[in-house]
N, C-alpha and C positions, 0 to 999 in steps of 0.2 A: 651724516649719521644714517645708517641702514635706517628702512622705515616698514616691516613685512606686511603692514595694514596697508600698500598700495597696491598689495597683490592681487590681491582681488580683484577690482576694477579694471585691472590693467587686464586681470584673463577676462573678466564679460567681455571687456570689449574685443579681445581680441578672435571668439568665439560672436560674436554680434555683429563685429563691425567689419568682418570680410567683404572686401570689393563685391560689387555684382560684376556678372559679364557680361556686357549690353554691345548688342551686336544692331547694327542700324543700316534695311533695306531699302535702298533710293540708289535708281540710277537714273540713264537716258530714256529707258525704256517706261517707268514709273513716271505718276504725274501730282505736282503738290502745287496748290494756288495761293499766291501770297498776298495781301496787303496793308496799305500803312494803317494804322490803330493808333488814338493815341500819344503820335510819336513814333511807334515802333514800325520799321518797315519790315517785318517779320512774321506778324500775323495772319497766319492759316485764315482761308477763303471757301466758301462755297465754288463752286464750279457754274453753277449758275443762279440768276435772279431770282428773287419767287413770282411766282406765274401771276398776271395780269389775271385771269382768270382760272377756274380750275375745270375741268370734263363735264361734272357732275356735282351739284350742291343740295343736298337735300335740305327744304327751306320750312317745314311745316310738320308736325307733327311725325315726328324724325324717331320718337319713341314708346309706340304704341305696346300695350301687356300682348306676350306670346306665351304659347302652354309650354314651349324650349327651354323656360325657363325655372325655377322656383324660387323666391324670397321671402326674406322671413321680413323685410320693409319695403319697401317701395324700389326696388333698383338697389339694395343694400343686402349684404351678405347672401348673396344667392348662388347655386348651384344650376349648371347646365344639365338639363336631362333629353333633351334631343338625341334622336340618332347620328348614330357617325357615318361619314362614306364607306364605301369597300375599300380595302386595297389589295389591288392583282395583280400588280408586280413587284413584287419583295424588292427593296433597294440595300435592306440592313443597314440602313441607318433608327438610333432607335433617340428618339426627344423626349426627355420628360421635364415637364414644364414646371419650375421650384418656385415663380411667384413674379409677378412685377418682371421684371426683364430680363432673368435666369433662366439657366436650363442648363441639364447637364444632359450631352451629347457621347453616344455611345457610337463609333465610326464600326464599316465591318469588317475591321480586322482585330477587334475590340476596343483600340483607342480609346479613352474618355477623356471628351474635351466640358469644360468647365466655363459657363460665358457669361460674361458680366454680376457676373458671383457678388451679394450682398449679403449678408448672414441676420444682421439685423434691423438695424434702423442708419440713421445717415451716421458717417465718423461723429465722435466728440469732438469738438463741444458742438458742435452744430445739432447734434439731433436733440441735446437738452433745452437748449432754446427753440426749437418747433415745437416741444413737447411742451413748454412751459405757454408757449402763445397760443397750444392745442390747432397746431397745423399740421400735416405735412408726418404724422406718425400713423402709423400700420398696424397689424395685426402681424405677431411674430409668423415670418416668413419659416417656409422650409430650407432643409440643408441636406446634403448629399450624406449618408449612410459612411461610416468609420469605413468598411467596406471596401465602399464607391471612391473615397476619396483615397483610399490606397492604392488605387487602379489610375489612377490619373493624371495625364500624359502628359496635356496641355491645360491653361488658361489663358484666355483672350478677351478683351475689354474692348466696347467698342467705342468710350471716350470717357471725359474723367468728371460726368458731372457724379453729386452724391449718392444718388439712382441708381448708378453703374459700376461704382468705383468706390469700395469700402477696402481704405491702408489697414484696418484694423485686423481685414479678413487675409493678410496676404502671409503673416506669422502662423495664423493655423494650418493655413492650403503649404508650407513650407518650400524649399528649396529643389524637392524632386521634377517637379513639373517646368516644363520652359512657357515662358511667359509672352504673348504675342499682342505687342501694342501698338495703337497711332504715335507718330510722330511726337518725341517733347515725354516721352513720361515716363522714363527711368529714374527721371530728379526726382519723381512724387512717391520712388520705393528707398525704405530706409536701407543701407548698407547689411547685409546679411548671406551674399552670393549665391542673389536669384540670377538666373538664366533669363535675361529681358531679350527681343527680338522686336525693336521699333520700326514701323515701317509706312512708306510712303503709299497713295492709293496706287495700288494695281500691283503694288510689289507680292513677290511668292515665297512661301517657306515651304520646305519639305520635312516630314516628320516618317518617317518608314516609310511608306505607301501613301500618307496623306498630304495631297497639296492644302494649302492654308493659303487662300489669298485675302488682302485687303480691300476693299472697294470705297469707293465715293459714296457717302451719306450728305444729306440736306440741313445741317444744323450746325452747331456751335459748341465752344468748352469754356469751362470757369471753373474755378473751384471757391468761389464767393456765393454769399446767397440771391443776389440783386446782380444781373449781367451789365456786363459792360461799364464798369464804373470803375477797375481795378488794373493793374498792370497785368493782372493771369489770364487777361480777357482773353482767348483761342490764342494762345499761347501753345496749345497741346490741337493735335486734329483729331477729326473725330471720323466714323466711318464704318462701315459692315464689314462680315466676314464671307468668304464662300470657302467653304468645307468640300473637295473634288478627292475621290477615291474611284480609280480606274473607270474614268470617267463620269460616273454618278455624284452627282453635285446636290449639296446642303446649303442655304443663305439664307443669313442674318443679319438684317437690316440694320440695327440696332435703331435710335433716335435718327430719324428723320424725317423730313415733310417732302411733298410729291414735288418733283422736278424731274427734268429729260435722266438726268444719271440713272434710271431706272433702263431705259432703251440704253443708254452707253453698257451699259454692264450685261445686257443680254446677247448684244451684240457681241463683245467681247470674249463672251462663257459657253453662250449658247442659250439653248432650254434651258430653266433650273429646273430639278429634279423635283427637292421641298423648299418651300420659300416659308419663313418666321417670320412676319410680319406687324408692325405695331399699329394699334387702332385706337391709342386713348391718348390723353393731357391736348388736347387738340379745344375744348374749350374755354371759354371765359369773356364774361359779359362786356368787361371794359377792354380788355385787351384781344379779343377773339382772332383776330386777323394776324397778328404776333405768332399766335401759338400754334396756328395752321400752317405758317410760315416753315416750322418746326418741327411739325408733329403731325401723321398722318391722321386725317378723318376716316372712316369705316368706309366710304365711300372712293377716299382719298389712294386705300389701301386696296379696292379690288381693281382700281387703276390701274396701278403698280402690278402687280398680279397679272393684268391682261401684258403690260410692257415686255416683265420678267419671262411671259409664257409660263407659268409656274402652271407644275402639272402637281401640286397638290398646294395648298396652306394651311399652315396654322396660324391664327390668329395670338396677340399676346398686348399684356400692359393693363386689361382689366383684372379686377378681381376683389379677391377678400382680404388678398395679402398687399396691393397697391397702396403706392400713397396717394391717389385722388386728386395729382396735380393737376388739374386743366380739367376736372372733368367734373358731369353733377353730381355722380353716385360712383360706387364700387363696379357697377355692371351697364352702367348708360351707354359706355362705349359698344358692348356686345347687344344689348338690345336694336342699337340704331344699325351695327353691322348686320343681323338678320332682319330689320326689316330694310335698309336697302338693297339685302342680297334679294328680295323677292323683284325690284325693281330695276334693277340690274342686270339680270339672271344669271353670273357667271358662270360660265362651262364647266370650270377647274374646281376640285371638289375641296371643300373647307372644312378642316378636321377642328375642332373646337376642344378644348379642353377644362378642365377643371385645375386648381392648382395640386401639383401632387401627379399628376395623372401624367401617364407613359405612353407611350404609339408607337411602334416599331413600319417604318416604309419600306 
């Protein structure tokens, strides 16, 4: 018997449930580190060990009050008011910094790249249960302008923990844009005919004028709240970006902790032009050495900096809009980054931002 009430459903899905085109870059040239987990002999790798040591350890009063600063508590909801460096050689690239590990990236031939895009708090159900244990929840983040996001070309993730990688956000940002991911994470997009581009470290896409390459990062993937306890355990790889336009090079670290891959990729690239670099979730009382493993220190990151030869940085990961993972305060990370910049003294000039706020190089 006819039945017209399965009409419907049958057109959602057939408007929903359109294949993706997932296009996946690895070859001889590309490099991907495996091992066993588990059980599984499949499980993405670091590249190398975490360091016996590190260059530099700031051990003592690592968080002294500076006037750079302003807070309405103690290291809590504050504003950077410091000076900015100059910049004298226009690169047109333009970064504005939307909160925690965002930013939406203006290349210059207009391009707008979109990276590790969160809109609010972690996917459901996960972020109702941090909310309810009162962990792990933020101050509503910013989003990119109806605008902006009409302009926009690409999105790129640089692994899939919930920090980085909100499914929720991937129905609004839709199907115009081509999607550029580590390895393993087309599974994690619902059917709806996104344009995925998985790819191995070192592998390259081309978008008009813009190269998009993938790099080695020092970290891990799960999409569980407690690592390593799961079959998802780095299942998916994780890694930075570099953004190259006729030569002028952009790079985003995303999550990771200091290791040589910093001089690998310099080697590789060259100079970088701007380096984004992360400075926070790097403490914690009982576990502190875990999350340095992980996660750069401010000290950790002008390392990286000196490796990269990075002729300018920005700094990222504190703030107002953070979830405060690994860290004492919303701004602890940038306090101890200025005052080990005075001890350090790096050459390369450190543009600091507020969230919201734009820079064009």
């Amino acid at each position: 018997m006819h039945k017209p009430y399965l009409a419907l459903p049958f057109l959602i899905c057939l408007s929903a449930c359109t294949a993706n085109q997932v296009e996946v870059t690895q070859s001889d040239q590309t490099v991907v580190k495996y091992k066993t987990s588990q059980g599984y002999t499949d499980r993405f790798a670091n590249l190398y060990k975490q360091p016996e040591r590190y260059p530099y350890t700031c051990e003592q009063d690592c968080y002294p009050p500076t006037p750079l600063i302003e807070c309405r508590e103690n290291m809590e909801q504050c504003r950077y008011i410091g000076e900015r460096p100059d910049i004298n050689s226009p690169l047109g690239f333009n970064v504005k910094w939307l909160g925690h590990a965002s930013f939406l990236l203006t290349m210059p031939d207009g391009q707008q790249v979109l990276v590790d895009p969160v809109s609010q708090q972690f996917d459901w159900p996960v972020d109702l249960g941090f909310k309810w244990t009162g962990g792990f929840y933020r101050t509503e983040p910013l989003w990119p302008a109806d605008q902006e996001l009409n302009k926009l070309t690409s999105v790129v993730y640089s692994h899939i923990h919930y920090d980085h990688f909100n499914k929720a956000d991937i129905d609004t940002l839709g199907t115009e844009p081509t999607y550029y991911t580590p390895l393993g994470f087309a599974d994690y997009f619902a059917s709806g005919g996104y344009k995925i581009n998985e790819m191995a470290w070192y592998a390259s896409a081309q978008q008009d004028q813009l190269n998009i390459h993938f790099v080695p990062a020092h970290h891990f993937s799960s999409r569980i709240v407690v690592p390593y306890l799961t079959e998802d355990n780095d299942a998916t790889l994780w890694g930075g970006w570099i953004f190259e336009y006729q030569g002028k090079t952009l790079f985003y670290a995303g999550d990771t902790g200091y290791s040589p891959h910093f001089k690998d990729i310099q080697q590789k690239y060259g100079d970088i032009d701007v380096c984004l670099l992360p400075i926070a979730s790097y403490h914690h009382e009982e576990y502190g050495n875990w999350y340095r493993n992980v996660h750069l220190t401010p000290e950790d990151m002008l390392v990286a900096a000196d490796d990269l030869n990075c002729q300018q940085v920005v700094p990222w990961g504190y703030g107002n809009m953070s979830w405060k993972m690994g860290d004492l305060t919303s701004h602890s990370a940038l306090f101890r980054l200025l005052h080990v910049k005075q001890t350090l003294a790096p050459q390369r000039p450190i543009y600091v931002l507020n969230e919201g706020e734009s820079v064009t190089f």
